[in-house]
Structure formats: structure tokens, C-alpha cells
ROTI-83191 format. One record per residue: residue number from 1; residue in three letters; x negated, y, z negated of N, C-alpha, C in turn. Coordinates in pm, whole numbers, plus 50000, padded with zeros to 5 digits. Layout:
<rs>
+-----+-----+--------+---------+-------+---------+----------+-------+--------+---------+-------+
:   n : res : n_east : n_north :  n_up : ca_east : ca_north : ca_up : c_east : c_north :  c_up :
+-----+-----+--------+---------+-------+---------+----------+-------+--------+---------+-------+
: NUM : Ala :      X :       Y :     Z :       X :        Y :     Z :      X :       Y :     Z :
...
+-----+-----+--------+---------+-------+---------+----------+-------+--------+---------+-------+
</rs>
This chain:
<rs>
+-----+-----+--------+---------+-------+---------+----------+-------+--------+---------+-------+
:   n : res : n_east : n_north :  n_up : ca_east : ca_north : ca_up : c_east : c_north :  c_up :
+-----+-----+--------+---------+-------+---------+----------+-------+--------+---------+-------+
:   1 : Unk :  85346 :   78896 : 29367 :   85305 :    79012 : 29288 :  85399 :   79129 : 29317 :
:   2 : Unk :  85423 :   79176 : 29201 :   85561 :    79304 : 29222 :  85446 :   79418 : 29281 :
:   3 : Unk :  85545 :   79554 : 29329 :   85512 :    79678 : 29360 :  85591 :   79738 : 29299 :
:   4 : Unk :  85582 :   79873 : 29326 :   85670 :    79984 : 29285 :  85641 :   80103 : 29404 :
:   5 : Unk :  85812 :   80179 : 29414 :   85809 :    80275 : 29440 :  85842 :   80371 : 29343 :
:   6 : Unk :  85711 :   80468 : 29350 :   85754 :    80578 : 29215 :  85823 :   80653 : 29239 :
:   7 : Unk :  85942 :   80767 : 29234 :   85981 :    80867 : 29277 :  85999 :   80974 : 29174 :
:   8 : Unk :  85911 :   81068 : 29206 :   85898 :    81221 : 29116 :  86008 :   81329 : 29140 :
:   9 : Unk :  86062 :   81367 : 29066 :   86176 :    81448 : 29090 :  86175 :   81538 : 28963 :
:  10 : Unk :  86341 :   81597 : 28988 :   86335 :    81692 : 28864 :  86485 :   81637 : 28819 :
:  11 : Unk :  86553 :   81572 : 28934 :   86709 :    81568 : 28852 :  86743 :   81474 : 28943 :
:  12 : Unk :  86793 :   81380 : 28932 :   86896 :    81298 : 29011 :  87044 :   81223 : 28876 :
:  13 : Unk :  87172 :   81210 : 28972 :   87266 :    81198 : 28882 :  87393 :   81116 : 28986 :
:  14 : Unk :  87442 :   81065 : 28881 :   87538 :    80945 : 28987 :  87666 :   81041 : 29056 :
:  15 : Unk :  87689 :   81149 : 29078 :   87750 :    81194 : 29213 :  87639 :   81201 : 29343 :
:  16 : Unk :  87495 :   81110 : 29313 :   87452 :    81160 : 29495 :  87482 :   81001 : 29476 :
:  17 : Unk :  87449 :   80893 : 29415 :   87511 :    80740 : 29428 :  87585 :   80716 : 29594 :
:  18 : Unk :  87728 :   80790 : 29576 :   87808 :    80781 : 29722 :  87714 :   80853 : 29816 :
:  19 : Unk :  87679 :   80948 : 29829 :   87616 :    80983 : 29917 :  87488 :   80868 : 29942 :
:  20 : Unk :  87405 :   80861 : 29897 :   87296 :    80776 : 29913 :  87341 :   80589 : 29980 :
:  21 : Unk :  87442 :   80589 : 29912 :   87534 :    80479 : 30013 :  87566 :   80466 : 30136 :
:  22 : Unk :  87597 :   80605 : 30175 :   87680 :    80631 : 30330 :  87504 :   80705 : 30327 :
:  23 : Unk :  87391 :   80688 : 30309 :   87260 :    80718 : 30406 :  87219 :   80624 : 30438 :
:  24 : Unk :  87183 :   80510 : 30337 :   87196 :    80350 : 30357 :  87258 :   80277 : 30504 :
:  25 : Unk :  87343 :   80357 : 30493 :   87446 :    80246 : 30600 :  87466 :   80344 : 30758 :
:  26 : Unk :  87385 :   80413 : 30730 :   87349 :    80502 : 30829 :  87218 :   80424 : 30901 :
:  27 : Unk :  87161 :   80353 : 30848 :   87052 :    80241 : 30895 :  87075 :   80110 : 30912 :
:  28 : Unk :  87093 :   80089 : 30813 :   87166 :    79904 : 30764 :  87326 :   79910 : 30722 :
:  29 : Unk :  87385 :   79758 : 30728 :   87477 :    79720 : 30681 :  87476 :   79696 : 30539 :
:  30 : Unk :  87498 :   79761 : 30462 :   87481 :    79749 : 30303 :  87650 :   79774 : 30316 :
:  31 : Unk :  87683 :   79631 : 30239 :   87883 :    79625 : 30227 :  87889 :   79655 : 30067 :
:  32 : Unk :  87797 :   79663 : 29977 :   87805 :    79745 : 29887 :  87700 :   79754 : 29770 :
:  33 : Unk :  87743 :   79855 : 29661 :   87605 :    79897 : 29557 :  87651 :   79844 : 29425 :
:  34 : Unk :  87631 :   79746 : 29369 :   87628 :    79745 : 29203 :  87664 :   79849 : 29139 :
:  35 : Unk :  87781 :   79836 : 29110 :   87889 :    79949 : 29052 :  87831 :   80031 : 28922 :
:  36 : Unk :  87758 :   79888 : 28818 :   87700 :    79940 : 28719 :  87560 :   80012 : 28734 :
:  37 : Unk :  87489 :   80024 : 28839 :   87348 :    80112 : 28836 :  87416 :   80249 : 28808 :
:  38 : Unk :  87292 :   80337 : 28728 :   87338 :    80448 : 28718 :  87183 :   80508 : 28719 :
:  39 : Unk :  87184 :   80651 : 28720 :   87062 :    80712 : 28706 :  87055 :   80738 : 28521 :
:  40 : Unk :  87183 :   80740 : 28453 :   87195 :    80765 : 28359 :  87102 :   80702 : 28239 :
:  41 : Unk :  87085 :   80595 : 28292 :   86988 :    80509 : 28139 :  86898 :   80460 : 28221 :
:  42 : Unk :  86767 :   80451 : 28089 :   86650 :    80390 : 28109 :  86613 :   80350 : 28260 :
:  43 : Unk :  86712 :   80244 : 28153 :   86658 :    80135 : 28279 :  86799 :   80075 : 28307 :
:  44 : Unk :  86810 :   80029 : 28444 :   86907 :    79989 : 28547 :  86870 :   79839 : 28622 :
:  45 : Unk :  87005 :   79837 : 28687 :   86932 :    79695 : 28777 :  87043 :   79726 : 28923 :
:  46 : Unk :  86962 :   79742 : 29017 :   87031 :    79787 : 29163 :  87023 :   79670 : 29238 :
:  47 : Unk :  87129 :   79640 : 29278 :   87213 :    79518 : 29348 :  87270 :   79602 : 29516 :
:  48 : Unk :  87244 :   79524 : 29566 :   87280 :    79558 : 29710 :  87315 :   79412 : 29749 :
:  49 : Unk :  87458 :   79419 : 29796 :   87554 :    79341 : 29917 :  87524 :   79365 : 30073 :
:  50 : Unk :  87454 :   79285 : 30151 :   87403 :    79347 : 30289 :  87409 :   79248 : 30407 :
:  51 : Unk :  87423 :   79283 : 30515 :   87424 :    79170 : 30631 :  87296 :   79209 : 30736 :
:  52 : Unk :  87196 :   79138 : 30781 :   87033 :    79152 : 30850 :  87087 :   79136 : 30988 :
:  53 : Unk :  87128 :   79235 : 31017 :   87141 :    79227 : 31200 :  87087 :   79267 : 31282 :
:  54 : Unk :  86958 :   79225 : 31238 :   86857 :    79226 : 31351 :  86843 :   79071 : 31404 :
:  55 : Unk :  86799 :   79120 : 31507 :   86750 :    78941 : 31616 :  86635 :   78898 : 31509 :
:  56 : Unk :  86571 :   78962 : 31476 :   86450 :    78862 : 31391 :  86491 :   78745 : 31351 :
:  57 : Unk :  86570 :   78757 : 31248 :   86615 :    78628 : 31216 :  86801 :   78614 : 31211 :
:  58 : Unk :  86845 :   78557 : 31349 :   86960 :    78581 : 31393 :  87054 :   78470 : 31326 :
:  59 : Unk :  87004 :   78380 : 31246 :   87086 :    78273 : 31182 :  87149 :   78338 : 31030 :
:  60 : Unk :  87098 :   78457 : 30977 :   87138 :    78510 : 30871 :  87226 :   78668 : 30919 :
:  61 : Unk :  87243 :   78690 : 31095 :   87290 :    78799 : 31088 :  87436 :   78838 : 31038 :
:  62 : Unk :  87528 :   78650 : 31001 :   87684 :    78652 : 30997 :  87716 :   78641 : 30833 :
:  63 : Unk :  87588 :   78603 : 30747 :   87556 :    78605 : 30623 :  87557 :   78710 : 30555 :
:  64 : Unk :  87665 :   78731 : 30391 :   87649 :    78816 : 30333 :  87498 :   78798 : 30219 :
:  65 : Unk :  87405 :   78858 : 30244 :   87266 :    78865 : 30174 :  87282 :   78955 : 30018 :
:  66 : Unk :  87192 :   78937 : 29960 :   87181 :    79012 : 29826 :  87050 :   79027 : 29765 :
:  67 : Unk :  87014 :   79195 : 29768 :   86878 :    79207 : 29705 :  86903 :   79303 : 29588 :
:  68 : Unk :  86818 :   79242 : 29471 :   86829 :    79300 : 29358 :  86705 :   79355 : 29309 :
:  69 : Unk :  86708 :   79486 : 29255 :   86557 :    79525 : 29201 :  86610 :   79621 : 29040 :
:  70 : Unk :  86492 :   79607 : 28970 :   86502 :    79649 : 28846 :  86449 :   79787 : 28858 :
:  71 : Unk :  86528 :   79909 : 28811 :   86486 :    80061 : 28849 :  86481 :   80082 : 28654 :
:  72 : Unk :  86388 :   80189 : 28684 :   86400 :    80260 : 28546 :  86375 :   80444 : 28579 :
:  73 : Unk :  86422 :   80502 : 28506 :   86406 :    80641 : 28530 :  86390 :   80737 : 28385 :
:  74 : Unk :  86291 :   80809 : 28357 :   86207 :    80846 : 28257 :  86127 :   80962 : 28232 :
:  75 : Unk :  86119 :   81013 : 28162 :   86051 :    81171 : 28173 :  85901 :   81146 : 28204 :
:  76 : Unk :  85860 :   81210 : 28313 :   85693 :    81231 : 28355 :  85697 :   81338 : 28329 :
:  77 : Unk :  85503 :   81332 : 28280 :   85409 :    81453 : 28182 :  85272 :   81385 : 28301 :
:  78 : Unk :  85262 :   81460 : 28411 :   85152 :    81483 : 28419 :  84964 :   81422 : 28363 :
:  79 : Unk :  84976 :   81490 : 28236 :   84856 :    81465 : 28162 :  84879 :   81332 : 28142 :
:  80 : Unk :  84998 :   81256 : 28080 :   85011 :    81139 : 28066 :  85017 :   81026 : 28137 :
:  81 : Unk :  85006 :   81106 : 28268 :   84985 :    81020 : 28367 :  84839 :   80973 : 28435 :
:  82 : Unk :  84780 :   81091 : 28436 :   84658 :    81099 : 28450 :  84573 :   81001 : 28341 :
:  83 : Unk :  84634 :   81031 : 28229 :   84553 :    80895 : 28139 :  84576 :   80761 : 28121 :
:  84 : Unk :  84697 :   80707 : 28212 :   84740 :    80581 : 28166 :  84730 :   80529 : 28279 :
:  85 : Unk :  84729 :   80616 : 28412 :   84684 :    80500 : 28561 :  84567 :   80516 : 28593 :
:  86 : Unk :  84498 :   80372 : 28578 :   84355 :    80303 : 28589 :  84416 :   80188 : 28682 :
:  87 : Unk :  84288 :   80176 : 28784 :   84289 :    80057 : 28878 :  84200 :   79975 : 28837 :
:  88 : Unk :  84254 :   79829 : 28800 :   84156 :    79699 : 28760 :  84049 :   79690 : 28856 :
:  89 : Unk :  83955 :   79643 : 28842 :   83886 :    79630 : 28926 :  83779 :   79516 : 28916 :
:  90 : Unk :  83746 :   79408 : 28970 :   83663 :    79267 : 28933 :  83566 :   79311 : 28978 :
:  91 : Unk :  83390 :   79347 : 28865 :   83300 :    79386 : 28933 :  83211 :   79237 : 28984 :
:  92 : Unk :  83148 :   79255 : 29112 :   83116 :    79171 : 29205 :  82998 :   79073 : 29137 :
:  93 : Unk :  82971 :   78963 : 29078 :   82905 :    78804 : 29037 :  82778 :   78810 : 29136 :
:  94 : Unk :  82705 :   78813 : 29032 :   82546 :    78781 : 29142 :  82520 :   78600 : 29158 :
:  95 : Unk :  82425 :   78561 : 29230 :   82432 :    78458 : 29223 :  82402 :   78360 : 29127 :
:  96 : Unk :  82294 :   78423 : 29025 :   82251 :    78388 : 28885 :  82417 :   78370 : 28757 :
:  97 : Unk :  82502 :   78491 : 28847 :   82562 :    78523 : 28726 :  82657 :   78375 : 28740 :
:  98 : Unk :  82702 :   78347 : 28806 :   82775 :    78224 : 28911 :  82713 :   78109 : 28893 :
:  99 : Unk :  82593 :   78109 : 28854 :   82512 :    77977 : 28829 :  82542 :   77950 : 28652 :
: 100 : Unk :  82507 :   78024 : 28578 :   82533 :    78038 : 28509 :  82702 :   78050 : 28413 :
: 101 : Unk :  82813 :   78078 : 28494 :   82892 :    78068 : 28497 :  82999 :   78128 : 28372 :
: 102 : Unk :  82908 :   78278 : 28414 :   82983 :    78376 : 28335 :  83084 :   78457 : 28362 :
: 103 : Unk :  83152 :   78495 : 28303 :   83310 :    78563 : 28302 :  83290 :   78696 : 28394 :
: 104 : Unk :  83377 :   78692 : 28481 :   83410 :    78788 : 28543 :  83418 :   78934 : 28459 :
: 105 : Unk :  83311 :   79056 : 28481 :   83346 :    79170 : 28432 :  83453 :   79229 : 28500 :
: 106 : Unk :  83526 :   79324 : 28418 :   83652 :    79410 : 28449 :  83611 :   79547 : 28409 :
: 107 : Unk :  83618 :   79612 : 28508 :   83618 :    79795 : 28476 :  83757 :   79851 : 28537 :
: 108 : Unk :  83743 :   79956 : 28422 :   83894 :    80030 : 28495 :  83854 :   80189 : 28560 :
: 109 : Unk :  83887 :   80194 : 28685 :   83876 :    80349 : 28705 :  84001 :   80410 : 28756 :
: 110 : Unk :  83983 :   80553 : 28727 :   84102 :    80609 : 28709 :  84155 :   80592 : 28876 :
: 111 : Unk :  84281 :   80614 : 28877 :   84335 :    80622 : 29023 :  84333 :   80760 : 29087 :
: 112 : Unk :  84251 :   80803 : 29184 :   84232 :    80913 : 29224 :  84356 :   80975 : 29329 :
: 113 : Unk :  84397 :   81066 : 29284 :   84547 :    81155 : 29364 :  84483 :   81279 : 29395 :
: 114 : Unk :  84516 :   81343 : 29550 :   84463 :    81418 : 29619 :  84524 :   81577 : 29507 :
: 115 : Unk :  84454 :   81702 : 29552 :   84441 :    81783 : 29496 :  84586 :   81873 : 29546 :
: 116 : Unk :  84662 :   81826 : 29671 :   84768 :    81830 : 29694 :  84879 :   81805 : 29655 :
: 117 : Unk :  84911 :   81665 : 29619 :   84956 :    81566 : 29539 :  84935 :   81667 : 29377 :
: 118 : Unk :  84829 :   81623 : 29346 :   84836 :    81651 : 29191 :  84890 :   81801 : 29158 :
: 119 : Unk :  84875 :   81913 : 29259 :   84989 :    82021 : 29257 :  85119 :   81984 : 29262 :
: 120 : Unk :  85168 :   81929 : 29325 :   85315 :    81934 : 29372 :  85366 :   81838 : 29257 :
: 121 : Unk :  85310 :   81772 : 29170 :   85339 :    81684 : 29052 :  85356 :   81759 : 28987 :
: 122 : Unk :  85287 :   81866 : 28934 :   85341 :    81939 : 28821 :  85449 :   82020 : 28838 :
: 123 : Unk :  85491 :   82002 : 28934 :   85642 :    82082 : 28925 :  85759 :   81995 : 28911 :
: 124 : Unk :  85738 :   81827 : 28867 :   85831 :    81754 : 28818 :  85790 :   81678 : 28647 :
: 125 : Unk :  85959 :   81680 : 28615 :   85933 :    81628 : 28518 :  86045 :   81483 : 28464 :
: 126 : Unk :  86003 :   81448 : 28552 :   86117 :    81272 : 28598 :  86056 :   81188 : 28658 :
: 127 : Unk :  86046 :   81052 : 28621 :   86002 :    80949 : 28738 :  86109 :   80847 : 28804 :
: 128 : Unk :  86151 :   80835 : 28911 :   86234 :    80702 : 28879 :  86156 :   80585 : 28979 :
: 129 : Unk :  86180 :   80488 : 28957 :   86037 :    80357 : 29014 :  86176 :   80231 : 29049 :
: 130 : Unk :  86133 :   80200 : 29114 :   86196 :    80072 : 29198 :  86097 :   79995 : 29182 :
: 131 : Unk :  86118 :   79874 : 29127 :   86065 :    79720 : 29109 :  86077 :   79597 : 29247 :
: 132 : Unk :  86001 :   79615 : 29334 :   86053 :    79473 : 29398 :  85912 :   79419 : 29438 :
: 133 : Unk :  85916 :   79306 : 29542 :   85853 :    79204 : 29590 :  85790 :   79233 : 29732 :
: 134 : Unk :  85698 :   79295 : 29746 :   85661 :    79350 : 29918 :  85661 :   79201 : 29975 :
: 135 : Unk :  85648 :   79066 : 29935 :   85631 :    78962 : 30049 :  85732 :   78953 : 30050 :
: 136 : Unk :  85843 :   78982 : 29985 :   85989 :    78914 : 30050 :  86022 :   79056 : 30146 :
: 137 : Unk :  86063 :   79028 : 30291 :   86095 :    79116 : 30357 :  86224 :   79210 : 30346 :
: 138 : Unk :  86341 :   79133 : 30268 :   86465 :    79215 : 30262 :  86450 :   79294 : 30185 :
: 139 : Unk :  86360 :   79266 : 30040 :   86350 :    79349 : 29923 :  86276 :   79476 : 29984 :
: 140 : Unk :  86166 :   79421 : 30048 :   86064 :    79545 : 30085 :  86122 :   79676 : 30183 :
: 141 : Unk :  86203 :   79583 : 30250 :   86281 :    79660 : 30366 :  86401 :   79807 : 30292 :
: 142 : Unk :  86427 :   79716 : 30222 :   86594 :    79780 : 30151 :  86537 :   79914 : 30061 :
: 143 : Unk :  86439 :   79809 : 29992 :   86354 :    79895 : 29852 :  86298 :   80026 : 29910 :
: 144 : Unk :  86231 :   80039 : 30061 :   86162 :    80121 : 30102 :  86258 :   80254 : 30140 :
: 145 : Unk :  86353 :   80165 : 30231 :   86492 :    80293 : 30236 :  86563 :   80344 : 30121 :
: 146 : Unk :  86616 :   80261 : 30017 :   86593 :    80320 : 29896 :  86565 :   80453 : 29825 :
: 147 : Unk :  86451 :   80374 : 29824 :   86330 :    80521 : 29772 :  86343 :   80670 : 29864 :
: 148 : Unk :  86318 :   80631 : 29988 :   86231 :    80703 : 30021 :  86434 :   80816 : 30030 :
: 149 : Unk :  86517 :   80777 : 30082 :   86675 :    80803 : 30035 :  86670 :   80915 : 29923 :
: 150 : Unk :  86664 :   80834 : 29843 :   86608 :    80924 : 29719 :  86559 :   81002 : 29669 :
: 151 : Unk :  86405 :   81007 : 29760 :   86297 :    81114 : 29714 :  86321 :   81253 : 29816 :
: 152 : Unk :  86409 :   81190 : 29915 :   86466 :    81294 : 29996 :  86585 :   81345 : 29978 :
: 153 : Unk :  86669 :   81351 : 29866 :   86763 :    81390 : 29785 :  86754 :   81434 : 29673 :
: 154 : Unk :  86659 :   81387 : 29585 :   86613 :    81433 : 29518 :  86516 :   81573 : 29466 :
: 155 : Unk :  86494 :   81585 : 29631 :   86363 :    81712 : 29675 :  86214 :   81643 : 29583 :
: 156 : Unk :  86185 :   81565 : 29557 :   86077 :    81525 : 29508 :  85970 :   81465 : 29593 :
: 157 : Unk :  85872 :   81344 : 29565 :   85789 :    81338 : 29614 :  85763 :   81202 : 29551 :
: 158 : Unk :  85738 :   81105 : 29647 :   85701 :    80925 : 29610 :  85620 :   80900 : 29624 :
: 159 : Unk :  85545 :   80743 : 29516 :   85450 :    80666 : 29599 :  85499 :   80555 : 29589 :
: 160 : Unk :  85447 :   80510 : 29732 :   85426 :    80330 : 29754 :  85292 :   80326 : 29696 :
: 161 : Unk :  85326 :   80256 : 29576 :   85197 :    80167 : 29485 :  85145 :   80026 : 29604 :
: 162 : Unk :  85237 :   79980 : 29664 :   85177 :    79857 : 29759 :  85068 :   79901 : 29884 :
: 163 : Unk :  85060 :   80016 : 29921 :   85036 :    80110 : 30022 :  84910 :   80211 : 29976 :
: 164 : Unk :  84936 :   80248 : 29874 :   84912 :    80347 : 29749 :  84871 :   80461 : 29843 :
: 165 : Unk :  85054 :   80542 : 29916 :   85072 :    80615 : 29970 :  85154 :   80720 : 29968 :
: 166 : Unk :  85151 :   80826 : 29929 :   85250 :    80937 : 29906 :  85336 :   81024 : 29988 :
: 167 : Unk :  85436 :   81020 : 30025 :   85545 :    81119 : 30059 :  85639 :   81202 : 30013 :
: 168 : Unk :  85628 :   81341 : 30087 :   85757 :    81404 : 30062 :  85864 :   81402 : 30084 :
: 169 : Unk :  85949 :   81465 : 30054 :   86084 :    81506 : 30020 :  86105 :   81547 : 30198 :
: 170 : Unk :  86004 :   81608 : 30236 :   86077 :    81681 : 30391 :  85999 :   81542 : 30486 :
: 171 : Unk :  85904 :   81448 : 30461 :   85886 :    81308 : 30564 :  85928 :   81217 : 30514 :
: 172 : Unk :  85997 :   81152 : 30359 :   85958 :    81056 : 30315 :  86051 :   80949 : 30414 :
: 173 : Unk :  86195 :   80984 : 30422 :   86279 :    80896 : 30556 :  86223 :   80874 : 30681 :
: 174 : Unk :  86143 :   80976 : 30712 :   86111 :    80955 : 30883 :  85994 :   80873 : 30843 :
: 175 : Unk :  85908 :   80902 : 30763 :   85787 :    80788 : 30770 :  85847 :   80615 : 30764 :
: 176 : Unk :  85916 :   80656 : 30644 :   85977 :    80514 : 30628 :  86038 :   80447 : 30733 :
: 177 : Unk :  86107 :   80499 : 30800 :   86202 :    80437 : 30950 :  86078 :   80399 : 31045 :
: 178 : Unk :  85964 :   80507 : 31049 :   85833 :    80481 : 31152 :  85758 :   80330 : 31085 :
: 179 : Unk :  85796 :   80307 : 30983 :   85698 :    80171 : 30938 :  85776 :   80040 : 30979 :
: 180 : Unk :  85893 :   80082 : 30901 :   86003 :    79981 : 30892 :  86069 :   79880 : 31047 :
: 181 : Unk :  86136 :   80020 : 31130 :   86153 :    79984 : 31216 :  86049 :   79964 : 31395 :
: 182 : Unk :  86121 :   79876 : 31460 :   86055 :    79890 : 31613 :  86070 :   80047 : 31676 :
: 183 : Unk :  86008 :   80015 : 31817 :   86071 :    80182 : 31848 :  86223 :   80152 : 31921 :
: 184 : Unk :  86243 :   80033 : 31951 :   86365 :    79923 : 32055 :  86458 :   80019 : 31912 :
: 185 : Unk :  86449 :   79996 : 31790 :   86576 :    79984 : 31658 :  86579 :   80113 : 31710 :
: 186 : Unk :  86448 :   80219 : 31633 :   86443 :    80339 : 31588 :  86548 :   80432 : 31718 :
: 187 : Unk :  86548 :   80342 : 31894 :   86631 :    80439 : 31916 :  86795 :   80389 : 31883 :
: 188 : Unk :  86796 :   80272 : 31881 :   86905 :    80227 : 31798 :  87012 :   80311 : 31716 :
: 189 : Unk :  86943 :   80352 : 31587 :   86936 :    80412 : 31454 :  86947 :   80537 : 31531 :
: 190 : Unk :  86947 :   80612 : 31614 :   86920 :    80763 : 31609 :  87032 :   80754 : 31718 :
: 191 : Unk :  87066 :   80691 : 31768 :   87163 :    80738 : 31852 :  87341 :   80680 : 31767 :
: 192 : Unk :  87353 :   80573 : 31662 :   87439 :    80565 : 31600 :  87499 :   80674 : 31531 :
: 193 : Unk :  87638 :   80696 : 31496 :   87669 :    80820 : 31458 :  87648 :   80791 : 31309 :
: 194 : Unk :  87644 :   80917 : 31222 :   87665 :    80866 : 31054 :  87770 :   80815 : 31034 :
: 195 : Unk :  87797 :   80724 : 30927 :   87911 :    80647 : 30888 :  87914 :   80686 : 30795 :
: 196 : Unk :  88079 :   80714 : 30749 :   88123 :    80777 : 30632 :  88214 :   80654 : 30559 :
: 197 : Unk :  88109 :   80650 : 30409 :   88156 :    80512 : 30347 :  88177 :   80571 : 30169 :
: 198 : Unk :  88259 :   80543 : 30108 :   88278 :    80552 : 29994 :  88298 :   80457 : 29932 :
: 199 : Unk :  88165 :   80549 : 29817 :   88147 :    80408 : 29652 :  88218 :   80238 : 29700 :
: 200 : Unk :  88202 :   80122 : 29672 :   88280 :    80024 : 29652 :  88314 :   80036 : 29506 :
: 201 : Unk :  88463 :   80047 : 29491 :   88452 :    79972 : 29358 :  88461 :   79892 : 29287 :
: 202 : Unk :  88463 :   79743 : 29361 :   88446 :    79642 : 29301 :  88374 :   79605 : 29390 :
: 203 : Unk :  88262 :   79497 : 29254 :   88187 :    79437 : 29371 :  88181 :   79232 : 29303 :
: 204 : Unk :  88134 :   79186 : 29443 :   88145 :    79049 : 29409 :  88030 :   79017 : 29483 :
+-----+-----+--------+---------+-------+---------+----------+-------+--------+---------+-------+
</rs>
């Protein structure tokens, strides 16, 4: 089952691309980005070239890996949002109903967003959403830095739909590194210097 990370903003544009690359690789080995993603249209498809060098699984650390997710980016309205996210919900089969062997009822209720949240939304008018797979671990891993990259460049504000958890623009990286990584990595990661990497431009 897919997830999404939503990310609310007001502007993102392919000069932060390089930058958001060399933040990437400030964590992970990402050897490069799908030349063709852009923030520019609809919809996109983000490709990442990467090597997993962590001990977890040390037979793929000499392996070039590849995770791909489908992004789209799109004007958010608020009101329109409020009316179109409903959570499915299977209401609970009595034992008669089960004997009988009638169809599962479905109600939808709206998805409730804190009174915090639903302020700081109206001061954007952009969504951009990352498509991936929370059981596959590279997607979830990559997808999460990603985003959260993003929503902290962006100055905006995300949710993990898998989580159905919201961050800002001033935690959304540090939360993410606190989930993602051990505390063994996290001092890892903080004591590495930034790496300064520019665009690939070809990729294979």
C-alpha cells in the first residue's frame, strides 16, 4: 500500500534541485538525481542512484541501488482540501450481521487537522507529495529525507500520511534523522562535514 509525503509550501523551483542534492549526501550516499525531475510540471518521476552503507544489510553496501518515486506538485486551496480528505473507515459487523453475511458498511469522516496546522496552511498555496512504499525500507528511508529536505527549504510545512504526522519547516530534518536513524549513525551524521556536490549531469 502506497503513502505520501505532502509538502505545503509557497514556491519551490529547480535552482534549490543542487542544493537539495549536496543535503542528501550530507546523510546518505546518493551518486545521483534524475536529471529530468523538475518542480516545473505536474507531475514528475524522482530517481535516485544510491549506495546503503549501513551494517544492516552489509551485502548491498558495494551495490549501486535505485529508488524511484512519482512526485506531483499543484496549487492547494485550503477549503478544497478540507472537502476532499475523508478517512475510509469499515464500520464494525455484529454477530447477526456476519451470520447473515452482509456487506461490510463504509463511512467516511473527515480527517481532523489541529487548529495549529489548519492556521499555518492558509498561508500556502502549493502542494508537492512524494509517492512511495513505507514497507520497502530504501524508498521509505530516502522518501522521508526527501521531503522533509524540502519542506525545510521550502519554509513550508509536511505530512506523513503513513504516520498521519505533521512537521515544520524549522523540525521537519531533525525529526526525520530522530526516526530514521540510530543514535550510533545520528552521531555519525553530525560529526561528518557537509559535502559539496554538484547536479550530475548525466545519469545512468
Amino acid at each position: 500500500m502506497s503513502a505520501y509525503i505532502n509538502v505545503y509550501t509557497n514556491s519551490l523551483t529547480d535552482e534549490l534541485i543542487p542544493e537539495i542534492f549536496e543535503r542528501l549526501n550530507q546523510h546518505e550516499n546518493v551518486l545521483s538525481l534524475e536529471q529530468s525531475f523538475t518542480f516545473k510540471n505536474p507531475r514528475s518521476i524522482l530517481s535516485l542512484i544510491f549506495r546503503w552503507t549501513k551494517p544492516s544489510i552489509e551485502i548491498l553496501n558495494t551495490s549501486d541501488l535505485k529508488a524511484q518515486f512519482s512526485t506531483s506538485f499543484k496549487p492547494f486551496e485550503l477549503a478544497d482540501f478540507k472537502r476532499k480528505n475523508f478517512r475510509q473507515k469499515v464500520v464494525k459487523q455484529s454477530f447477526i450481521d456476519k451470520l447473515l453475511r452482509k456487506k461490510k458498511k463504509k463511512v467516511y469522516k473527515p480527517i481532523k487537522i489541529s487548529t495549529e496546522v489548519e492556521v499555518q496552511l492558509k498561508g500556502y498555496n502549493k502542494v508537492f507529495s512524494i509517492k512511495y512504499y513505507p514497507g520497502n525500507l530504501f524508498e521509505h528511508h530516502l522518501a522521508s529525507l526527501f521531503g522533509s529536505i524540502v519542506t525545510e527549504m521550502g519554509l513550508g510545512i509536511c505530512h506523513f500520511t503513513n504516520d498521519d504526522i505533521w512537521y515544520t519547516h524549522k523540525n521537519a530534518v531533525a525529526e526525520c534523522m530522530a526516526n530514521l536513524y540510530s543514535l550510533e549513525e545520528l552521531s555519525k551524521v553530525t560529526e561528518e562535514k557537509p559535502v559539496s556536490i554538484s547536479r550530475v549531469k548525466t545519469y545512468s
